[in-house]
N, C-alpha and C positions, 0 to 999 in steps of 0.2 A: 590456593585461593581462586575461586573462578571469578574472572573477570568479565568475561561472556555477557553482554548485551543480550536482555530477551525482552525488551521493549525497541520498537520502532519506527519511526514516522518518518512522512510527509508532507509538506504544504506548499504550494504555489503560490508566491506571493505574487500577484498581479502590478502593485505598485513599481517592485525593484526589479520585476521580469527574470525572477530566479525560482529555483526551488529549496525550500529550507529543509533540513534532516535535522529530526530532534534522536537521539537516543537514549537509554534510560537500563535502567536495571533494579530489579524489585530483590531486595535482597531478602535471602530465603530466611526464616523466622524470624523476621524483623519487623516495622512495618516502616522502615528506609526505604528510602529511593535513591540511589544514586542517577544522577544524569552528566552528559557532557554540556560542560560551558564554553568550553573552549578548547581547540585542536593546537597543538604543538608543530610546527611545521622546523624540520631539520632540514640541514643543506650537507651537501658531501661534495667532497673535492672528486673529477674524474678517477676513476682506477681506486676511490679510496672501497672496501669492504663494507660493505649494507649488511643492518643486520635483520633484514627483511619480516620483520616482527608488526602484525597486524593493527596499523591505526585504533578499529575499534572491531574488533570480533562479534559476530552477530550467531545468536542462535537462529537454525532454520527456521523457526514461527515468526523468530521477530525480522528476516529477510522475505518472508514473503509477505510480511506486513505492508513492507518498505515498497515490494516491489507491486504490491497492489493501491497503497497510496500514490507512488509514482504514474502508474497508468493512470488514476483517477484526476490525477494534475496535468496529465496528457503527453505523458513522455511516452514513447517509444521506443524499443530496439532497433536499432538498423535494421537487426536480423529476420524480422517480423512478416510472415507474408503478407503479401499486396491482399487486402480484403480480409484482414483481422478485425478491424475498426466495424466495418461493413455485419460481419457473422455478428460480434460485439452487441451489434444495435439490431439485428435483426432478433436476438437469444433476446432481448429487452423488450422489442416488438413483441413477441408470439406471449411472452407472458403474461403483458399488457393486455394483451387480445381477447387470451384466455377467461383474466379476470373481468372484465369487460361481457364477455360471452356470460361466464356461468350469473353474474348479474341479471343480466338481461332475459337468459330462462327461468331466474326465479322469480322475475316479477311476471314472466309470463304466465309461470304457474297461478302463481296467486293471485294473479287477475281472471283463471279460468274458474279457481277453485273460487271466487266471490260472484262471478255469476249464475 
């Protein structure tokens, strides 16, 4: 039985100053949905034996879901170079720029072509 999450989310709630993770799974020729309600949290005595068995297993699509929601709620890696955010907003910039420009040459055109 694959148990495998291939839905993923995030949301920033603002009010509780956390970030919420929803996860889900679209069972295949179905039209179910499973999702999690609620996480089971175990305790172990030192020294006792874990049996290191994954909370909730994510499919790759639906981890880079996760981890593009997550940035868009504004988390970070530690790991992150100094000036990620920076490139981030400048790739956003030049887009902007872009659409912005080829705009502004088509009205030029068709202001030449009407006189």
């Amino acid at each position: 039985m694959n148990t495998n999450f291939n839905r993923a989310s995030a949301f920033r709630n603002l009010r509780k100053d956390t970030i919420e993770l929803y996860f889900a799974r679209v069972v295949p020729n179905s039209t179910a949905v499973e999702y999690v309600t609620d996480v089971i949290i175990e305790s172990a005595d030192p020294g006792a034996e874990l049996s290191y068995e994954p909370g909730i297993p994510l499919e790759r699509e639906a981890a880079q879901q996760l981890m593009d929601d997550l940035w868009l709620a504004g988390v970070r890696s530690i790991h992150a170079k100094a000036g990620d955010d920076l490139v981030e907003a400048l790739k956003a910039h030049v887009v902007n720029a872009c659409a912005i420009r080829d705009g502004l040459m088509e009205h030029m055109f068709l202001q030449r072509e009407t006189q």
